[in-house]
N, C-alpha and C positions, 0 to 999 in steps of 0.2 A: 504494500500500500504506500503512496507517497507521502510525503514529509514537506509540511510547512512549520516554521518556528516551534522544529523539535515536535510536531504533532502531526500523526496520519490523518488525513482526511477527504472526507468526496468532496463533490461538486452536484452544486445544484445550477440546473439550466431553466434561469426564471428571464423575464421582461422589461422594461423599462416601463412605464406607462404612457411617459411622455412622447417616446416614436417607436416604441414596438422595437427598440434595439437589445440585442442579448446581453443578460448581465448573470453572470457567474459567483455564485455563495459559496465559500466551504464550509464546510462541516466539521465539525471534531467530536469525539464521542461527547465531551462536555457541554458541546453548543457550537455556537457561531464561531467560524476561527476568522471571518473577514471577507468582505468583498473587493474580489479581485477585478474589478470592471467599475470603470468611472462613466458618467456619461457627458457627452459635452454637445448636447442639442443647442443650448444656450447659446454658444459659441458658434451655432452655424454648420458643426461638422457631427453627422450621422456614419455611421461605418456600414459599409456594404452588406449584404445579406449573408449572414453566414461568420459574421466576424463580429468581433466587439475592440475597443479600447481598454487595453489592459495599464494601472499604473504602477509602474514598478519603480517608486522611489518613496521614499520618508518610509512612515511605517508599513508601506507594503514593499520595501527593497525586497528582493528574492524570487516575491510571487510570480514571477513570468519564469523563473528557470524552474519550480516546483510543478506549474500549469504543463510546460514543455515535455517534461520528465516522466508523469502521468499521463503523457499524450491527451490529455486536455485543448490546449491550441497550439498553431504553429505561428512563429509572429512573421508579419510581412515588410513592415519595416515601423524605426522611430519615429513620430509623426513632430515630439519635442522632447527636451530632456526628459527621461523616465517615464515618457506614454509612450505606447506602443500599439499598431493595431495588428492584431491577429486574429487569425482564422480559427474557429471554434470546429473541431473534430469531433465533439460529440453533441 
């Protein structure tokens, strides 16, 4: 099972409300371990169908290489420091 901050955990495959963009929860047996997916409608930019905005910096630094590792998503490229958009595989 993969490892985020020392804890194994899934992923859950929920929605944005605001434009129906993918957003990514983990799990941990305890609870919540974090949402791995920003949304940045506000800003104008929506991600392709099949993809979300991952951020991988402050306190979710890592979570794009744990996503990866889980074959969770594949990233396509930096869009700014520490977001990233990737393609969601599951």
């Amino acid at each position: 099972m993969p490892q985020y901050l020392g804890y194994e955990f899934t992923v859950q495959k929920t929605f944005y409300p605001v434009d129906e963009s993918i957003a990514l929860q983990l799990w941990c047996e305890d609870g919540p371990l974090g949402r791995a997916t920003i949304n940045l409608a506000n800003f104008g930019l929506v991600p392709p169908i099949d993809c979300c905005f991952i951020k991988n910096c402050q306190e979710n630094y890592g979570i794009l290489d744990a996503l990866i590792e889980a074959k969770v998503v594949e990233p396509i490229e930096e869009i700014q420091s520490g977001i990233f958009l990737a393609r969601v595989l599951i």
